[in-house]
C-alpha positions, 0 to 999 in steps of 0.5 A: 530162715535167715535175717533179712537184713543183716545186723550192722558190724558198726554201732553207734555210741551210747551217747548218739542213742542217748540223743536220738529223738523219737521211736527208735528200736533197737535189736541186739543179736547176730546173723548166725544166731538161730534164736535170732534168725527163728524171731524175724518172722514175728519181728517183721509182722510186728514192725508192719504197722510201725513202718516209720519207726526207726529200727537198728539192728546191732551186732552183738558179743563179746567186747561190743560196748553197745551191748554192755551199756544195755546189759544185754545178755541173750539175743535177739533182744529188742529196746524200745526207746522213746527219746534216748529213754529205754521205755520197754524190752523184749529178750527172745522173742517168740510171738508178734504178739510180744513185740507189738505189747511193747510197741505200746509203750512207744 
């Protein structure tokens, strides 16, 4: 299954993230990841009763600073973030299930 949308090649700063007011999620991974293509499903349902949330989907890999700055290390990891501050995180999702827990601590 492929994503539906593609993740973005161009990532914000740290520092604009840092700042950003609000629910914001985060979502490190790549197109041609297949544990990222087989999590969209859950990751969709999850983000039904959330749809106002802000969502960015990163590009992530070797030399992405963003990635570093969070230490992401396995993909798709998700950030949830609540006014800059990372609040919960989730690494390779499996379930909606996972993702709605997390969704909690927004």
């Amino acid at each position: 299954m492929a994503t539906r949308t593609a993740y973005s090649t161009r990532a914000p700063s740290r520092a604009e993230l840092d700042a950003l007011p609000g629910a914001t999620v985060i979502e490190f991974g790549t197109d041609w990841c297949g544990y990222c293509q087989g999590a969209q499903a859950s990751i969709a349902k999850a983000f039904e009763p959330h749809a106002g949330v802000r969502h960015l989907k990163i590009e992530d890999g070797p030399g992405r600073p963003l990635g570093r700055s969070f230490k992401i290390k396995l993909w798709p990891t998700l950030i949830f973030m609540r006014d800059g501050v990372e609040v919960a995180r989730v690494v390779r999702p499996t379930s909606a299930t996972e993702i709605a827990q997390a969704f909690a601590s927004l």
